[in-house]
C-alpha angles and dihedrals in degrees: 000000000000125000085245094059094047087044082058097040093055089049088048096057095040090055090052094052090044091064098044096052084042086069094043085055087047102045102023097144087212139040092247097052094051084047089052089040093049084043095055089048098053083054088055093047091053094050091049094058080039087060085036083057110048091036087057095043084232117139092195091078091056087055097049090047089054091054097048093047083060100043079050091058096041092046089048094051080050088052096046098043090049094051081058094063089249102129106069 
């Protein structure tokens, strides 16, 4: 097995559990389960600029990914927060 093909496995798989957890974001019966679901996906999206990264040999995409990883946290602990009835 080649790195390339790797490289492809783990972006097919991360594509697979991007959709799944898509339709959980569309049909969750509850809030909490769409914020878990947007939060899951965030995770997804940062390993795929993680694999982007180290496919490319760049190490910007490490860094953005970095900083999205971070907005995503602070954006869940907002959400969270907000579902509470703390922001008002």
């Amino acid at each position: 097995m080649t790195v390339e093909q790797m490289f492809l496995y783990a972006t097919l798989l991360i594509g697979i559990a991007g959709l799944i957890v898509l339709l959980r974001l569309i049909l969750g019966p509850t809030t909490s389960d769409r914020v878990v679901a947007l939060d899951t996906l965030n995770t997804l999206v940062v390993a795929a600029m993680l694999l982007l990264g180290a496919y490319y040999e760049r190490a910007i995409y490490i860094d953005i990914a970095i900083v999205y990883a971070l907005l995503s946290y602070i954006g869940t602990l907002i959400i969270a927060k907000y579902l509470q009835g703390g922001l008002s």
